[in-house]
Structure formats: structure tokens, C-alpha cells
N, C-alpha and C positions, 0 to 999 in steps of 0.2 A: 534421381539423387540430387540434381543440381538445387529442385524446387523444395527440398528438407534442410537447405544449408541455412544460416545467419543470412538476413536482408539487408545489407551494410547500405542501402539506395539514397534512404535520409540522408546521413552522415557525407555522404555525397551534394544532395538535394540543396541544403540549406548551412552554409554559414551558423546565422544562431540557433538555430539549433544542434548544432555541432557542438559551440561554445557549451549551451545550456544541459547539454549531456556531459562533454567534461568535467563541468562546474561539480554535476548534480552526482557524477562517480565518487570525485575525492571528499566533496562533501559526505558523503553515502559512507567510504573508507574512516573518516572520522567518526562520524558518527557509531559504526558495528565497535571499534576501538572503546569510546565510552561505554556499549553497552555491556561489555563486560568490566571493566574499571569499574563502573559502579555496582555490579552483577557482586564484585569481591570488594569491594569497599561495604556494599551493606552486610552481606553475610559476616566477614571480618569483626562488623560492629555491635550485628544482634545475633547470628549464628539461628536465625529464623527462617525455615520456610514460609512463614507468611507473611514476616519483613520482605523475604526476593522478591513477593507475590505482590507487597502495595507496591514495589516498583514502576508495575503496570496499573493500578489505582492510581497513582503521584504522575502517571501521563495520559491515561485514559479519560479522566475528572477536565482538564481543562481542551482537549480532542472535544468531547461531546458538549461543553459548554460552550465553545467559540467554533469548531469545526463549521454552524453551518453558517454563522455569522460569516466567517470568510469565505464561503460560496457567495454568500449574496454579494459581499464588497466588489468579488470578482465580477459581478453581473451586473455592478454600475460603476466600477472605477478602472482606471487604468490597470493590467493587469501583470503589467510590468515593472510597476511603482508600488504595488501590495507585495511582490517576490522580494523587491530590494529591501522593503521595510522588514518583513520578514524573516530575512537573512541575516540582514543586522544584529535583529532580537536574537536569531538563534548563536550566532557567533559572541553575541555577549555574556548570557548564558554559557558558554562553553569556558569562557574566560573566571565567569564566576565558581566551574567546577572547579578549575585550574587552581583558583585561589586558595580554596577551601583545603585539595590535598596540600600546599603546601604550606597552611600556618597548621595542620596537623587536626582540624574539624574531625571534633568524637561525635557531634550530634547526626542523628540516620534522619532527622526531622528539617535540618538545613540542607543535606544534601535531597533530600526528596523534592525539597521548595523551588530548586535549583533546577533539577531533572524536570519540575511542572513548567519551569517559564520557559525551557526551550521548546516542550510539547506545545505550550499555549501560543507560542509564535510560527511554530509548524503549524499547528492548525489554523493558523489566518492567511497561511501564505500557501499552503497545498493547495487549497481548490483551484485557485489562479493557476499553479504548476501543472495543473492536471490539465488543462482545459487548454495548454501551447503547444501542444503537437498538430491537432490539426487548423492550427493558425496557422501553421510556420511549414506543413507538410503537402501534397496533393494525396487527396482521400484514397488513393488505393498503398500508400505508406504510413498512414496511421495506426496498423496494427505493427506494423514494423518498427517505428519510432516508439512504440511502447515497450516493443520487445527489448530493444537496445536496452530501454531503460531499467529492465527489468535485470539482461544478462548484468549491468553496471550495478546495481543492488547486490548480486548475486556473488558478484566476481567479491566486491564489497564486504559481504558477511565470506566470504574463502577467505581473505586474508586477513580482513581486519581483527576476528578473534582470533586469530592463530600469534598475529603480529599484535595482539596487545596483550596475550599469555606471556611471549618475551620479553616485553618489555616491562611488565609489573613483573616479571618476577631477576630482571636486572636492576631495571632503574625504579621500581616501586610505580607508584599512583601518580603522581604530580606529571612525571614524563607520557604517560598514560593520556593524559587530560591534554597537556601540552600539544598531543598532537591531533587533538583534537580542535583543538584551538585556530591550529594551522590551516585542517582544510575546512574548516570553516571559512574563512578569508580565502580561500580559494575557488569556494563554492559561489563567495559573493563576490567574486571577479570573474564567474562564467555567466553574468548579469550584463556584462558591459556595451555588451555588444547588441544583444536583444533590442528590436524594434518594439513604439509604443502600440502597447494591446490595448484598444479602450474598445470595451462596451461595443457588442455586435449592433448594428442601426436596426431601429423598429420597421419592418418594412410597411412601406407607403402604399395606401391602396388604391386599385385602380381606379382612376376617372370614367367617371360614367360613360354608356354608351348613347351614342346621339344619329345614328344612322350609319351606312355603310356598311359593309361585308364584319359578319356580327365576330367578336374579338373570341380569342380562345377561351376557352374557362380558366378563372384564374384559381389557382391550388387551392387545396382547401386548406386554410387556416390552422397552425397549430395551437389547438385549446389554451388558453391563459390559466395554467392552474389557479388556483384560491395561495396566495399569495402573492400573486401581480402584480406589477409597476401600481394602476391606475387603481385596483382592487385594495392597495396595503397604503393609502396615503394617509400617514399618521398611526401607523400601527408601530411598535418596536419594531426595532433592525432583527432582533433576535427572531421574533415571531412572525416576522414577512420571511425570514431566509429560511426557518425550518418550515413552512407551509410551503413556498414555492418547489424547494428541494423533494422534499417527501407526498406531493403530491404527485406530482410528475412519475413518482417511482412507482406510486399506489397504482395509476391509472393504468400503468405497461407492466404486461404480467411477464416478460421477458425481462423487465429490471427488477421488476421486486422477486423474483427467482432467483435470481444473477445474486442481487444482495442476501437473502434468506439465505441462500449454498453457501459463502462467505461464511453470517455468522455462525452458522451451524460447525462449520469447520474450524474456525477459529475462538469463539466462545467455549464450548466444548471440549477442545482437544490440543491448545497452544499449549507447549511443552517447558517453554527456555525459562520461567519461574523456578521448573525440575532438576534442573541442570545440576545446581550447584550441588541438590541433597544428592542425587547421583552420584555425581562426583566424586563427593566422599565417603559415601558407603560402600560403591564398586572400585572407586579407582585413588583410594586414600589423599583425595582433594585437590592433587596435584593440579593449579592452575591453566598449564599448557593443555591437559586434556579435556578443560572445562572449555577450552579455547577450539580443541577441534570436533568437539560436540557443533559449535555454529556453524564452523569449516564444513564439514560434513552434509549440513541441510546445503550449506554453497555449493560444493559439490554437485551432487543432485540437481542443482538449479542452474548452473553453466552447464552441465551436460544438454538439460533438458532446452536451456538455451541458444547453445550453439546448434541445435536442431529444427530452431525455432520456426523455419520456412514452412515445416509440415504445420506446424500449429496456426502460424499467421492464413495461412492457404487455406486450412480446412474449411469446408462451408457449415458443417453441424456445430459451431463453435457452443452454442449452448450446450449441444450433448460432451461437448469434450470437456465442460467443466465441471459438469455434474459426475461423470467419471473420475475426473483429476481430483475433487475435492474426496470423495470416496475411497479414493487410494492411499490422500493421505491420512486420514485416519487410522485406518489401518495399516500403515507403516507405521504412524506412532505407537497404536497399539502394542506392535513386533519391539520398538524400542523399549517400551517398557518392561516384557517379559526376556529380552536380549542380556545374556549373560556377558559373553568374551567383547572383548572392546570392540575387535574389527563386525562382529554380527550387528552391537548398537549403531554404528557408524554404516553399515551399510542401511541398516533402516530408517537412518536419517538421511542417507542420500535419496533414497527414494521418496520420502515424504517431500526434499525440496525439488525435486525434479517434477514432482505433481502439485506442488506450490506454484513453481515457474506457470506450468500448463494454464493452472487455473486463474490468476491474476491477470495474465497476458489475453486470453478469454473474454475474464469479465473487461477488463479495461477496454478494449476495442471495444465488445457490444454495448456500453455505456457512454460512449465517446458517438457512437453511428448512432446510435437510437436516441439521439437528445438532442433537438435545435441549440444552434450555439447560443440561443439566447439565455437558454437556460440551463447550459453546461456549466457553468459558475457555480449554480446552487446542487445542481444534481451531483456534479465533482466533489461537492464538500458533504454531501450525501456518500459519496462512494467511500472519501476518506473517512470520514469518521465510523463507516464501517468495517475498512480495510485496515484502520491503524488504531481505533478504539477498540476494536472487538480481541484482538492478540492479547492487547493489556489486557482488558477485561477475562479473558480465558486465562492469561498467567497468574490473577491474582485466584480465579477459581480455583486453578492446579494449586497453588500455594495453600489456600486453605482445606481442599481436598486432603492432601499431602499429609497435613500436620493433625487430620481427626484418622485418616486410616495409615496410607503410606506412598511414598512413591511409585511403584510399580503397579499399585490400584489403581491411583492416580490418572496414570497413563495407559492404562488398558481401558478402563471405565471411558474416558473420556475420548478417545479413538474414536471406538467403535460406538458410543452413541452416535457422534459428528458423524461415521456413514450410514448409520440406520437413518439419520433426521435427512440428510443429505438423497437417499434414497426415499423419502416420503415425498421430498419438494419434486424429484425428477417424476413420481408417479401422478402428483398432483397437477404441476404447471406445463402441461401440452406445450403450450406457446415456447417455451424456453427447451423444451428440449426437442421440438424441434425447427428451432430458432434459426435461420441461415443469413450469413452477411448480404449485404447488398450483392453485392459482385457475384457471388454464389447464386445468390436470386434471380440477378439480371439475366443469368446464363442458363438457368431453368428455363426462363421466360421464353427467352432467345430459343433453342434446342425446340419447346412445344410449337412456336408459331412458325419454325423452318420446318 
């Protein structure tokens, strides 16, 4: 029982990275806050399903256009000086939603512009984020340091929509934003303390042999994908950072599985576009309930969090995410056809309890399976899968939504994301039965005692 608890070892382990998970919570809490502020600020203004749905278009658009550009930055700059510039950008933006609620902004075309520049500064400053745990960790807490981060997202979306339904429907929109505002500035003071990240060293080769007791073999070399330092000199930054990233992913058929299950899951069957029209056709719009529709995937995802030791531990981690993402679809699905309010809410918790599963999953085996030289680019490889693809599937739901209905919607879209998700687990061997090192070592160990 003890080895299914929460891994609290990090948050022990390392100082900043202590910081940098505080930071990245209240930021996290701000942020679920705006996403719904502007969830009811756009419906308020176009009363569109596929207005909610470019929501995720207006963050998705600038994810896949700079997403992998900031991989690459992370794999020649400091990577702690990309976070802080990034944090800035996003806290400014947050300032400029603030603005906009309070001189009274009708336009849904300035608040979208607004919603882009802070996804456009998330996406130059994630991949860097992604790639400091096992800077800052010893390799057998890196799935654990991901977890934390995940339960802090999770805890994140439990309160934050709950506590921005009350707050918009006390203090309206501006206080909404406002506090948004705040842990932005909060998130960029769990910066402070973080040591400089630059750029993992090229390793040096060995000096020839010249007699004497002949030297060990030295490793074998990991390939320089088609985007390389020496291979991209004078190509755009854009088109060195998407080759380096996506090639790496191409060549390991346990990452381009790992990511394929993702978009399958989230392309297909991201729901919180739906939300709003739910809302108001089941539950007459009331805000607070649109707020514990998010609550509810959180749920799910601290449950599934605070259990987290089973999931960090497991060695089939590939096979556990091909499962996780499969369930949740089919928990969406259940939401969709879910009448009484407590049935939708419990088949949201369950969707995020197998959300939790599966990011915690991919993230570790993305993190092990990628030399740190090229964790920069592969990182912003992950992110613009992991936070382009939701947007991308909300704007689908949204226009799904408004040629059939909500509840087609949501069922169609489930249960494809596990039929596609069960074609990838029949397809890619490697990844489903994928195991971490430590699991492996101990295979190895056990045959040759």
C-alpha cells in the first residue's frame, strides 16, 4: 500500500525545484480561473458553440506555430532565462485580459488576440519547463516530480473553476481576471531561485588508442537527427527545431505511439468547448455548474493522483497509457449520454483520473527515452501535442456541436479516440510493451541471478 501513495521525495530532494512547482501550481490556479472567465465572457458575447470552440483555435494557432521553435531555444539557450522571459509574456497578457473586462470590451476578436499572446509565450517557455525536472531531480524521481506536477494542475482545474463560477457570478469578469493577474506574478517569483540551465555539453570524443590494455568500448552514439546543431547551420530556427524534434519522435516507435495515443485522445474527444452548450440546455446556464463540470475532471485527476506511486512504479507504463487514454473516451462518451447532474460529473471524474494516468505515463517515457540534448526540441514536440491537440479537439467539438448536437458531439467523439487509441496499442509492439529503465534493469537483474 505504502508503494501506491503520493512520492513527495522531490519536494524533499531539491529546493528549486520545490520553488518551481509552487510557482507552476498558483500559476496553474490562475490560469483554470481565466479559463473559464473567458469560457462566459465569449458565450455572453456570441452565444456560439463555435465561438467557445475558436477559443481553442485563438490558442492552438500560436502552440503549433512557435511550440517548437521554443524547443529548439531550450536546446541552445539558457533555460532558465527562456522561463523567466516567458512568464513575463504570460503575466502581461493576463494584465491585458484584466484591462479589456474593465473598460467593458464587446469585441470576442480582441479578447481572442489576448487569449493568443499568452498561449504564444506559453509556447516558447514550456519546452524549457518541461525538460527541469530531470535537471534538478536524480533519475529514479522523475516520474515522480512529474507527477507532483500533474496532482498541482489537477488540484488547479478542482478549484480554480469552482472558484471562478463565484467569483464571476459575485464580482463579475474583471475580478475574474484580476486574479489571474496575481498568480501570474506568483508563478514568476517561483523563478527566483532556479539555478542557470544552459544547454547540455556536446560530449567529447574519445582520444585515440595508442597501446596498452585496449580501453572499454565507448557507447554508442546517439544519432543526430536531420535537424542538428552542425547539419541545420543557416537553415531557419523554425525548420531546425521542427526537424530535430519530430525526427527523434519518428525514429522511436515508443514516442511516436506515446504521442499518436495523446492526439487520438484529445483531437477526437476534448469536451470543455461543450461545456457551456451543456450547461445550458441540461442545467439552465447556471455558471457555478459550468465551473464544476472542470471541478469534476479535477477530481478524477487528484484521486488518480494521490495514488500516483502505483502509476510512477508500474514497469508496462506504455501499456498503462494506452489503457488510460481508452477509458477516457469512453468516459466522455458516458458524459455525453449522462442525464442527472451527479451521473455527468461522475463520468468526468473518471475521464480525469485516466487523463492524470496517462500524461504522468507519457511524460516520464518522453523525459527517459530522449538524450538531454534533445529534450528541448522533443519537449516542445510533446507540448504542442499535449496542449495544441485539446484546443484543436475543442474547436472540433464546437463545430461538431453546432451541425449536429452536443450529445453526438460527445459520444461520436469518445468512442472514436478509443477505437483509434486501440488501433495504435495493436499496431506499435514497442510501446505497449514498453518498460522504464528500472523495470528493465530488474528484468535483466532476476534472468542473469
Amino acid at each position: 500500500m505504502r508503494g501506491t501513495v503520493l512520492d513527495l521525495r522531490p519536494l524533499r530532494t531539491s529546493a528549486a525545484y520545490r520553488d518551481l512547482w509552487a510557482g507552476s501550481a498558483v500559476g496553474g490556479l490562475g490560469y483554470q480561473v481565466a479559463t473559464v472567465a473567458v469560457l462566459l465572457q465569449v458565450w455572453e458575447l456570441t452565444h456560439s458553440p463555435v465561438w467557445t470552440g475558436t477559443i481553442g483555435l485563438a490558442t492552438a494557432v500560436p502552440l503549433l506555430t512557435l511550440g517548437l521553435v521554443g524547443g529548439h531555444l531550450a536546446d541552445v539557450h539558457d533555460r532558465r532565462t527562456i522561463m523567466r522571459l516567458a512568464s513575463t509574456g504570460q503575466a502581461l497578457a493576463a494584465v491585458g485580459l484584466a484591462a479589456q473586462a474593465v473598460v467593458g470590451n464587446r469585441s470576442v476578436w480582441v479578447l481572442l488576440a489576448l487569449v493568443s499572446l499568452g498561449a504564444a509565450c506559453n509556447a516558447l517557455g514550456a519546452p524549457a519547463r518541461r525538460t527541469v525536472p530531470p535537471r534538478l531531480l536524480p533519475a529514479d524521481q522523475v516520474a515522480a516530480g512529474l507527477a507532483l506536477q500533474n496532482l498541482a494542475f489537477q488540484v488547479a482545474m478542482l478549484v480554480g473553476p469552482a472558484l471562478a463560477g463565484l467569483v464571476v457570478a459575485r464580482w463579475d469578469l474583471p475580478a475574474a481576471y484580476g486574479l489571474q493577474v496575481a498568480a501570474a506574478v506568483v508563478a514568476l517569483l517561483g523563478l527566483v531561485r532556479l539555478p542557470p540551465l544552459p544547454p547540455a555539453p556536446t560530449p567529447v570524443p574519445a582520444p585515440a588508442w595508442h597501446g596498452g590494455p585496449a580501453p572499454a568500448p565507448a557507447p554508442a552514439p546517439v544519432p543526430v537527427p536531420d535537424g542538428g546543431p552542425a547539419a541545420n547551420r543557416g537553415r531557419p530556427v523554425r525548420r531546425r527545431a521542427a526537424a530535430g524534434g519530430w525526427s527523434i519522435v519518428w525514429r522511436r516507435p515508443t514516442l511516436r505511439g506515446s504521442f499518436a495515443t495523446d492526439v487520438a485522445a484529445t483531437v477526437l474527444a476534448m469536451p470543455v468547448s461543450l461545456f457551456p452548450l451543456v450547461n445550458e440546455i441540461r442545467f439552465d446556464g447556471d455558471p457555478r455548474t459550468l465551473g464544476l463540470f472542470l471541478s469534476a475532471v479535477a477530481v478524477g485527476g487528484i484521486g488518480a493522483g494521490l495514488l500516483s506511486g502505483a502509476v510512477t512504479r508500474a514497469p508496462r507504463s506504455g501499456a498503462l497509457q494506452l489503457a488510460a487514454a481508452a477509458t477516457w473516451g469512453v468516459a466522455l462518451a458516458g458524459f455525453g449520454l449522462a442525464g442527472p447532474l451527479w451521473l455527468a460529473l461522475a463520468c468526468l471524474a473518471v475521464a480525469g483520473a485516466a487523463d492524470t494516468v496517462s500524461v504522468v505515463t507519457r511524460g516520464a517515457l518522453v523525459q527517459l527515452e530522449t538524450p538531454d540534448e534533445f529534450r528541448g526540441r522533443v519537449s516542445s514536440v510533446e507540448h504542442v501535442v499535449g496542449v495544441a491537440g485539446p484546443e484543436v479537439g475543442n474547436f472540433r467539438g464546437g463545430v461538431l456541436a453546432s451541425l449536429t448536437s452536443a450529445p453526438v458531439a460527445l459520444v461520436a467523439g469518445g468512442l472514436a479516440a478509443s477505437a483509434v487509441v486501440g488501433l495504435v496499442a495493436w499496431r506499435n509492439a514497442p510501446l505497449r510493451r514498453y518498460r522504464t529503465p528500472a523495470a528493465a534493469a530488474r528484468v535483466v537483474s532476476a534472468e542473469t541471478t
